[in-house]
C-alpha positions in Angstrom: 8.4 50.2 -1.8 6.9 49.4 1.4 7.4 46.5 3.9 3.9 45.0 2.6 5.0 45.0 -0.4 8.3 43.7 -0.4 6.6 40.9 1.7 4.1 40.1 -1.1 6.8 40.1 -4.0 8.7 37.6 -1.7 5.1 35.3 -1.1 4.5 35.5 -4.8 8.4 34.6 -6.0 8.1 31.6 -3.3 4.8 30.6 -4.7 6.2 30.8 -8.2 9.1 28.4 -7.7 7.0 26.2 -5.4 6.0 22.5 -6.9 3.5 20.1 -6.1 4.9 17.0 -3.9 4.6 13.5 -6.5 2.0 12.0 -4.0 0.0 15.2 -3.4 -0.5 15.6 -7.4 -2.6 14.9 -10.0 -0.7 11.8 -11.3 -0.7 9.9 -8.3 -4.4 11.0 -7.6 -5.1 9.8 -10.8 -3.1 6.6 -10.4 -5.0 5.9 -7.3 -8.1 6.2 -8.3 -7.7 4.5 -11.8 -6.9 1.0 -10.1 -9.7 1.5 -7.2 -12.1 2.1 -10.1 -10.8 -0.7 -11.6 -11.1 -3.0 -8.3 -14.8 -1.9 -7.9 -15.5 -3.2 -11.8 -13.8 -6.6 -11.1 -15.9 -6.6 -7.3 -18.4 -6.1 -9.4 -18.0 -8.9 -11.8 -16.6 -11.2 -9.1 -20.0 -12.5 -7.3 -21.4 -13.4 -10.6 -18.2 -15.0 -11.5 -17.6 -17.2 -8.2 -21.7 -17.9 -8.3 -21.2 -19.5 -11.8 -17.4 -21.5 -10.7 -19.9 -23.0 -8.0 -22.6 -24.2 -10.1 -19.8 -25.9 -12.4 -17.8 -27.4 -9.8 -21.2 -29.0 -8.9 -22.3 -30.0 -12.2 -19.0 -31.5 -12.3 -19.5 -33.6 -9.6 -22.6 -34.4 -10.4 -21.6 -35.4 -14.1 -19.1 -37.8 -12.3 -21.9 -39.3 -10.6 -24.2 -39.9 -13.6 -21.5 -42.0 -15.3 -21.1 -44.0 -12.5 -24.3 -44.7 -11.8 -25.1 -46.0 -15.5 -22.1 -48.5 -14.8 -23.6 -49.3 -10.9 -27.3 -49.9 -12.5 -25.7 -52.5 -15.0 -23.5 -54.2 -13.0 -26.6 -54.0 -9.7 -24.8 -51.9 -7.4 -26.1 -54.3 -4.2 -23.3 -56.7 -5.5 -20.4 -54.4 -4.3 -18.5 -54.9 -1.3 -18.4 -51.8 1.3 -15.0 -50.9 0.4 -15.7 -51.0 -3.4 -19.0 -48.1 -2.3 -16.5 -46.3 0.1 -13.8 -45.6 -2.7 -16.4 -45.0 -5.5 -17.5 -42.1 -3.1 -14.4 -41.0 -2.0 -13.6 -40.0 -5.4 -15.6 -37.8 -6.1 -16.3 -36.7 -2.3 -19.6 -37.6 -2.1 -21.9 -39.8 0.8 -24.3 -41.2 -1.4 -25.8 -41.2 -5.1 -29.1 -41.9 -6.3 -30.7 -42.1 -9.3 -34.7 -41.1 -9.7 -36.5 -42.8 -12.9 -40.0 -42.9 -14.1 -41.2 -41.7 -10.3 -38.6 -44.1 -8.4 -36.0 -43.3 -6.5 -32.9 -46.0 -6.2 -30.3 -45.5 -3.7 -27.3 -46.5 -5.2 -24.2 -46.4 -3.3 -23.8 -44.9 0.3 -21.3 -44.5 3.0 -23.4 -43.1 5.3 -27.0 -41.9 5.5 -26.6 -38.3 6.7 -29.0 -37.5 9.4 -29.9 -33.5 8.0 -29.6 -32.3 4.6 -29.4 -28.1 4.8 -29.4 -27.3 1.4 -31.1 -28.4 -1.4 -30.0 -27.3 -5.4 -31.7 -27.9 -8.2 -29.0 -27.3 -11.2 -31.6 -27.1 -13.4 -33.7 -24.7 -12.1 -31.2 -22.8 -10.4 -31.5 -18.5 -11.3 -28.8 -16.0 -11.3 -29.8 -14.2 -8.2 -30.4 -17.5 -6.5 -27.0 -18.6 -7.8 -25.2 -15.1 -6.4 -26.9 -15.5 -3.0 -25.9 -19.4 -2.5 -22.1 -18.8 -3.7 -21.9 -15.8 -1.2 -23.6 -17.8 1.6 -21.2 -20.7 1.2 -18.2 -18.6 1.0 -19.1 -16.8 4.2 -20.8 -19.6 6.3 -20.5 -22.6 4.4 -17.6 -26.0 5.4 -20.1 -27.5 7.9 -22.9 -28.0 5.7 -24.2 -31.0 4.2 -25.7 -30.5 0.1 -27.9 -32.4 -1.9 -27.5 -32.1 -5.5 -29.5 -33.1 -8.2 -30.4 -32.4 -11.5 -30.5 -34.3 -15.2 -26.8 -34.6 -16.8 -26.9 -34.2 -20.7 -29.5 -35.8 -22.5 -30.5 -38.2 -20.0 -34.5 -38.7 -19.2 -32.8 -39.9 -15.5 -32.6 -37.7 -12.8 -29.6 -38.4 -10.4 -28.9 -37.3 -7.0 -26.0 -36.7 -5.1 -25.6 -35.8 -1.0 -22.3 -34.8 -0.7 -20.6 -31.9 2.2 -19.5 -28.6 1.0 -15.6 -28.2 2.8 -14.4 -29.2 -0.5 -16.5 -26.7 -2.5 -16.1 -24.0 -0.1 -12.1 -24.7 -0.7 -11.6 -24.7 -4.4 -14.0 -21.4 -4.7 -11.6 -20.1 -1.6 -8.8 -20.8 -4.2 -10.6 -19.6 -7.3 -11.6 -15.8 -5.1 -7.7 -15.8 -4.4 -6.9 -15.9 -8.2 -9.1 -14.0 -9.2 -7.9 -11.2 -7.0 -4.6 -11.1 -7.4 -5.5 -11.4 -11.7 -8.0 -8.0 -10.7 -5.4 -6.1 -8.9 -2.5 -7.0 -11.8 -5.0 -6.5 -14.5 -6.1 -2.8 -12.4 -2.4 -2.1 -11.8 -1.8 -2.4 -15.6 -4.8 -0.5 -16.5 -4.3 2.2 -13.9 -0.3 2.7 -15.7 -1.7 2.7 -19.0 -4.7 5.2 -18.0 -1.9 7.3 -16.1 0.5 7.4 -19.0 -1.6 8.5 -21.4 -3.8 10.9 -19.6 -0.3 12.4 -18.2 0.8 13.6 -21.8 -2.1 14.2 -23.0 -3.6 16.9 -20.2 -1.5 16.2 -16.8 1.7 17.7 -18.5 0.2 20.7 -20.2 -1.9 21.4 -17.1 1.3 21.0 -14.6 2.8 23.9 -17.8 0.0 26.1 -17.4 0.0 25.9 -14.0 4.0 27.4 -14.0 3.0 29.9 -16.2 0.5 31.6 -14.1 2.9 31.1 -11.3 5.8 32.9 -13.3 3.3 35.3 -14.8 1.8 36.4 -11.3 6.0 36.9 -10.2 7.1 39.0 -12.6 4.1 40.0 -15.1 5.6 42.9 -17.0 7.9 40.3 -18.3 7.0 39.3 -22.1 8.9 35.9 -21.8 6.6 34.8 -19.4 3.6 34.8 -21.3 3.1 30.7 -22.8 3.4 29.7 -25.3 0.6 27.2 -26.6 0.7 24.3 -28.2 -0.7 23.8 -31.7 -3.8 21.3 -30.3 -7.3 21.4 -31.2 -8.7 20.0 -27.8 -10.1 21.9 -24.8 -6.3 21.9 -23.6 -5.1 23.7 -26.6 -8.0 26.4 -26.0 -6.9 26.6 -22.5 -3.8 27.4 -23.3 -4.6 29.9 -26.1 -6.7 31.8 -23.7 -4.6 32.0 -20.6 -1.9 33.3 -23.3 -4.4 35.9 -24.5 -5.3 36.9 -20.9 -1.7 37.6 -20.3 -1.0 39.7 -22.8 -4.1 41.9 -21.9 -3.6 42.0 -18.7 -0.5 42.7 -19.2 -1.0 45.5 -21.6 -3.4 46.7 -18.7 -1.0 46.8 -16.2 0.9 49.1 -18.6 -1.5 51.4 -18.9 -2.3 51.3 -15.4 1.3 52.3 -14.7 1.3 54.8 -17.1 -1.7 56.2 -15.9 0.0 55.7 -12.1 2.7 57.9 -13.1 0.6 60.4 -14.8 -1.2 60.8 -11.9 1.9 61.3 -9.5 3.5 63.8 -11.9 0.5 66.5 -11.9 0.0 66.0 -7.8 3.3 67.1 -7.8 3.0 70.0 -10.0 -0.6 70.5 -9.1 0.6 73.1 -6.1 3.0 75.1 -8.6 0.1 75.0 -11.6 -2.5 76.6 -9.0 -0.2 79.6 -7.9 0.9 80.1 -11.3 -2.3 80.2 -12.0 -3.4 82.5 -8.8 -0.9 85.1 -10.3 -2.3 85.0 -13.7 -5.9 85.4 -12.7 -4.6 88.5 -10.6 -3.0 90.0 -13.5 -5.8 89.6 -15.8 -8.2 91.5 -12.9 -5.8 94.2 -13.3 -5.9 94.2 -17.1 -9.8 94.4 -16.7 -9.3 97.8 -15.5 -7.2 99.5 -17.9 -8.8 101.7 -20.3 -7.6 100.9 -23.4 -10.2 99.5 -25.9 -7.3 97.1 -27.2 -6.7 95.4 -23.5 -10.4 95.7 -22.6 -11.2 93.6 -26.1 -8.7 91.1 -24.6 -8.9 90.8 -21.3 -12.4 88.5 -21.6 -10.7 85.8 -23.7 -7.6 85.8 -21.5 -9.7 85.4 -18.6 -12.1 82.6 -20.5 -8.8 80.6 -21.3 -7.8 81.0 -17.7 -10.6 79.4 -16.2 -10.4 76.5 -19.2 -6.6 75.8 -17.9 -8.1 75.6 -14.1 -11.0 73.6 -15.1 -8.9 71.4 -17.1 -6.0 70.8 -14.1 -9.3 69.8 -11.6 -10.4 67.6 -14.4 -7.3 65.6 -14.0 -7.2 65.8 -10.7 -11.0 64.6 -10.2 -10.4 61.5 -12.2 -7.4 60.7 -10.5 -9.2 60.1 -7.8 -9.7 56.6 -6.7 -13.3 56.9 -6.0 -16.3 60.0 -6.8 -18.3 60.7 -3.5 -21.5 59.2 -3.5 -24.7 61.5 -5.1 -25.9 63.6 -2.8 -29.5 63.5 -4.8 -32.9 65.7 -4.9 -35.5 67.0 -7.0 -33.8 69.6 -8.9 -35.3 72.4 -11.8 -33.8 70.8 -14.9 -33.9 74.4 -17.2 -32.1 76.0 -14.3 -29.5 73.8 -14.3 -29.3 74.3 -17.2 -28.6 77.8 -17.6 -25.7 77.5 -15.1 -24.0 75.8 -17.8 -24.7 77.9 -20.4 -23.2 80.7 -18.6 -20.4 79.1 -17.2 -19.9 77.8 -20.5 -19.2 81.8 -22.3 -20.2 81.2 -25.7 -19.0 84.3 -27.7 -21.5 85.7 -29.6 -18.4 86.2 -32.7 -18.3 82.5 -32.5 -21.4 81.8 -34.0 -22.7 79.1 -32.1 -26.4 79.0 -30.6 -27.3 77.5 -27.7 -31.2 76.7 -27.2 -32.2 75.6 -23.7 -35.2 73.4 -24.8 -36.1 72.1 -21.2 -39.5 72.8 -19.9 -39.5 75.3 -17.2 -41.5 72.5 -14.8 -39.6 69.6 -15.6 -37.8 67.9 -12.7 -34.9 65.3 -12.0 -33.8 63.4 -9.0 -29.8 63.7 -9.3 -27.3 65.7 -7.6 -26.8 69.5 -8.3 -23.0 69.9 -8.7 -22.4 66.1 -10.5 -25.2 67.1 -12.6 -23.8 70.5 -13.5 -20.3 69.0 -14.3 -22.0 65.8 -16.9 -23.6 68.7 -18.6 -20.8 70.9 -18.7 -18.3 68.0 -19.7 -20.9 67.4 -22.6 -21.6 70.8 -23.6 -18.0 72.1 -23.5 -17.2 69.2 -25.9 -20.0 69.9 -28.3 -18.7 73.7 -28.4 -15.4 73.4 -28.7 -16.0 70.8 -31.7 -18.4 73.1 -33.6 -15.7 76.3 -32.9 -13.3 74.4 -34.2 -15.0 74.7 -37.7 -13.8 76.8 -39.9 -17.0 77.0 -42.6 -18.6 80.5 -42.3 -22.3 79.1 -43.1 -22.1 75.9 -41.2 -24.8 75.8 -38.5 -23.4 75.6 -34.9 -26.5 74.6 -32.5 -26.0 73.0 -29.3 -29.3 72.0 -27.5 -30.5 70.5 -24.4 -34.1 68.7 -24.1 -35.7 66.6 -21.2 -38.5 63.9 -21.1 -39.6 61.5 -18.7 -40.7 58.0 -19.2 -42.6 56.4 -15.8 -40.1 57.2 -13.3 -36.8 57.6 -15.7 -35.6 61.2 -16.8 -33.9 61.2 -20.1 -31.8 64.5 -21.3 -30.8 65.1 -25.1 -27.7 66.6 -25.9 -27.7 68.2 -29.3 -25.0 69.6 -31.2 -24.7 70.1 -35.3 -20.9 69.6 -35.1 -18.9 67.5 -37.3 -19.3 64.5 -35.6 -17.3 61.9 -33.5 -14.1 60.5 -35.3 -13.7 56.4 -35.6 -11.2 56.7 -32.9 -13.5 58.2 -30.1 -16.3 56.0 -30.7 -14.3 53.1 -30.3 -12.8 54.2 -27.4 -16.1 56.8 -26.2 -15.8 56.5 -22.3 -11.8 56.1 -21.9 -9.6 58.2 -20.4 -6.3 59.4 -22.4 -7.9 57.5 -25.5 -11.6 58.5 -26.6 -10.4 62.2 -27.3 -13.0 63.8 -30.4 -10.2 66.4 -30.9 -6.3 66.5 -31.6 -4.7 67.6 -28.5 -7.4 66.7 -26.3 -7.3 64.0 -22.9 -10.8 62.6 -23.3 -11.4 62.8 -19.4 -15.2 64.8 -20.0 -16.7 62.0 -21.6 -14.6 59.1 -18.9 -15.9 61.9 -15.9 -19.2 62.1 -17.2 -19.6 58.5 -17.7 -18.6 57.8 -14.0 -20.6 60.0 -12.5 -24.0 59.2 -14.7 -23.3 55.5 -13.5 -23.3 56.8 -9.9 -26.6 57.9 -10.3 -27.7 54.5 -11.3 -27.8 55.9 -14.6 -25.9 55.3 -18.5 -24.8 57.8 -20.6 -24.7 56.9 -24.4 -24.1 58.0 -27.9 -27.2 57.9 -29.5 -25.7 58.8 -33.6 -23.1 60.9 -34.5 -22.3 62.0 -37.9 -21.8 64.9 -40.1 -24.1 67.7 -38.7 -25.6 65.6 -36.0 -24.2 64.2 -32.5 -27.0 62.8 -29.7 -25.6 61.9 -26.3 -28.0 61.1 -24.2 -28.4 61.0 -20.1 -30.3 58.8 -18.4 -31.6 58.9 -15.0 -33.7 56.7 -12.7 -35.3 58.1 -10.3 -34.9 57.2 -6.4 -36.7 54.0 -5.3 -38.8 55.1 -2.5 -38.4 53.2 0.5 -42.2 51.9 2.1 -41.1 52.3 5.9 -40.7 56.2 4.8 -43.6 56.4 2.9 -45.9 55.0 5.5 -44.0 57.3 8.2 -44.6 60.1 5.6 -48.3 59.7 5.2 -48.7 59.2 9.0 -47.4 62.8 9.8 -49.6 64.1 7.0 -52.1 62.0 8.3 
């Protein structure tokens, strides 16, 4: 294991047992915000609140003075001595009272005529907004000012009048804005532990779980026990937890395969040296055999050469898809039909076999691809077709393989034809995957996976048009190049 590596196991088992401070986590975020949110509502609800406390500790007042003025009018308030006026007024903190009826104003008892009066409020016709702006304007700049209230108290035709200062008003709404703030931040408090409480079981916990599992699971995730475990829940939190379980365990069958497939590959690099000079010393022998005379050997020697090639071809098929990555398509207009015919004779169809092969391309037909990734998809294809339709052991079956071209606008398409048996269940399901979409006992699958990759590289798809009983269609694919305009104009200005 390299030093990089050792350093990331180390990162990722330090991340895995690394927790999330209290006051950095969701809880206390949650907390926090829970009682600000509740702050803001009660902020909200204050100026309204404090507005109406102001109107009813004037009304109050007011009320106070009604009553004493229907005693003062009965008993003529003139009568009165000063200090009689001075502690009627003093007990309800006003300078004077008056009372307005049928169109005339009385002044009834007075301390002191004030020489301004800044604000005047009707408590009749007093609105909401107007109400919010004068409670807000008192409590800010208000304790110097001097008020006159009037208004009608219950269901009296009289109209009464009151000038009274507003150091006393501005003090008892000081004290109300003080209780209700501390009730707003015990009432948010409260709120904000409820909220927390329950929102903590019910997704902070099964989060902070899932959140350990991935943390395990990225640590050590060929371990099964590390997989979760989810809870029987029919919210978006049980679902969660159901698919981060299910992503586990394919990823972690992936990783498996990926190992095995790892190990695969390092096994035949390391026999791949030995394979080729076995290989190299077989091929010589079989030359030699190619020589001899005797009709036996000479009957012989073609099929031992056939399945020597088929054993090298195979070993650079394993090889080429263990590759990481297929060089890019080296692409130009190629003659389909002769392409073609490359792979019919590399392919060596024996004539005892009994299988036809009918190269249906047009002789002018044309595709934009590259000549040697072309030749293997074909190849791939083809030698799978033949080797299905040999393995049949029916005398009159027909064996056909056939390849046919069209073009649709700029988009070649080639046929693949063989009257075979068919695709098994198995290698449909699993068409384009290594190791698994084999069509034959004994075979690896990696034509169709190699062919796949290297259509794809050509901006192309390669797919399985039908395949049953005495019919199997693959079928290529492949877009032409997009020209580019800067090299079209430069083209036409050199033909120009």
């Amino acid at each position: 294991m390299s030093d990089r590596e050792i350093a990331q196991d180390k990162e990722n088992a330090a991340g895995a047992t690394r927790t999330v401070s209290l006051a950095r986590g969701l809880s206390a975020k949650l907390l926090v915000l829970t009682a600000c949110f509740v702050l803001i509502a009660e902020v909200l609800i204050f100026v309204p609140s404090v507005a109406n406390f102001r109107l009813s500790w004037l009304e109050e007042r007011l009320g106070t003075a009604a009553a004493l003025s229907v005693v003062l009018v009965e008993e003529d308030a003139n009568s009165l001595s000063r200090q009689v006026q001075d502690n009627v007024l003093m007990a309800i903190g006003a300078k004077a009272i008056a009372v307005r009826d049928d169109g005339m104003s009385r002044l009834l008892v007075v301390t002191e005529v004030p020489p301004e009066v800044d604000e005047h409020i009707d408590l009749g016709n007093t609105g909401l907004v107007e109400a919010m702006t004068g409670a807000v304007d008192t409590l800010a700049f208000g304790g110097n000012r001097m008020l006159r209230v009037f208004g009608k108290v219950g269901d009296s035709t009289k109209e009464f009048e009151l000038i009274i200062p507003d150091s006393r008003l501005r003090m008892a709404m000081l004290t109300y804005s003080r209780n209700v703030a501390l009730l707003s931040l015990l009432i948010s408090l409260i709120t904000a532990t409820l909220v927390f409480y329950t929102i903590d079981r019910i997704m902070i916990r099964p989060i902070r779980a899932m959140t350990r599992s991935m943390l395990d699971f990225s640590r050590r995730p060929d371990d099964p026990g590390q997989i979760i475990r989810p809870e029987d829940r029919g919210d978006e939190i049980g679902v969660a937890e159901r698919e981060l379980a299910g992503m586990q365990q394919r990823l972690q069958k992936t990783l498996g395969e990926q190992k095995h497939l790892a190990d695969l590959g390092l096994a035949v690099s390391k026999i791949n040296h030995d394979m080729r000079n076995i290989l190299a010393s077989a091929q010589l022998m079989s030359d030699r055999l190619g020589t001899v005379k005797d009709p036996t050997v000479q009957a012989l020697a073609p099929r031992l050469l056939r399945a020597l090639d088929r054993a090298v071809s195979y070993s650079e098929g394993v090889l080429a898809y263990g590759r990481t990555q297929e060089p890019p398509p080296a692409r130009r207009r190629l003659r389909l039909r002769q392409v073609v015919e490359e792979v019919h004779n590399l392919l060596g169809i024996e004539p005892e076999s009994g299988v036809e092969f009918v190269n249906g391309v047009d002789a002018a037909f044309e595709v934009d691809a590259d000549a040697e990734q072309l030749f293997r998809i074909l190849t791939n294809l083809c030698r799978n077709a033949v080797q299905a339709m040999t393995a049949e052991t029916e005398a009159a079956a027909v064996n056909r393989l056939s390849i046919t071209a069209d073009r649709q606008g700029s988009v070649s398409r080639i046929l693949v034809t063989d009257t075979g048996p068919g695709l098994p269940k198995k290698a449909r399901e699993n068409l384009f995957a290594a190791f698994r979409g084999a069509a034959r006992s004994g075979g690896t699958g990696l034509g169709l996976a190699i062919a796949h990759e290297l259509v794809r590289a050509h901006g192309g798809s390669l797919e399985l048009v039908e395949s049953h009983g005495g019919r199997t269609v693959f079928s290529v694919t492949i877009p032409d190049q997009p020209v580019r305009l800067d090299e079209a104009r430069g083209g036409l200005r050199r033909h120009g």
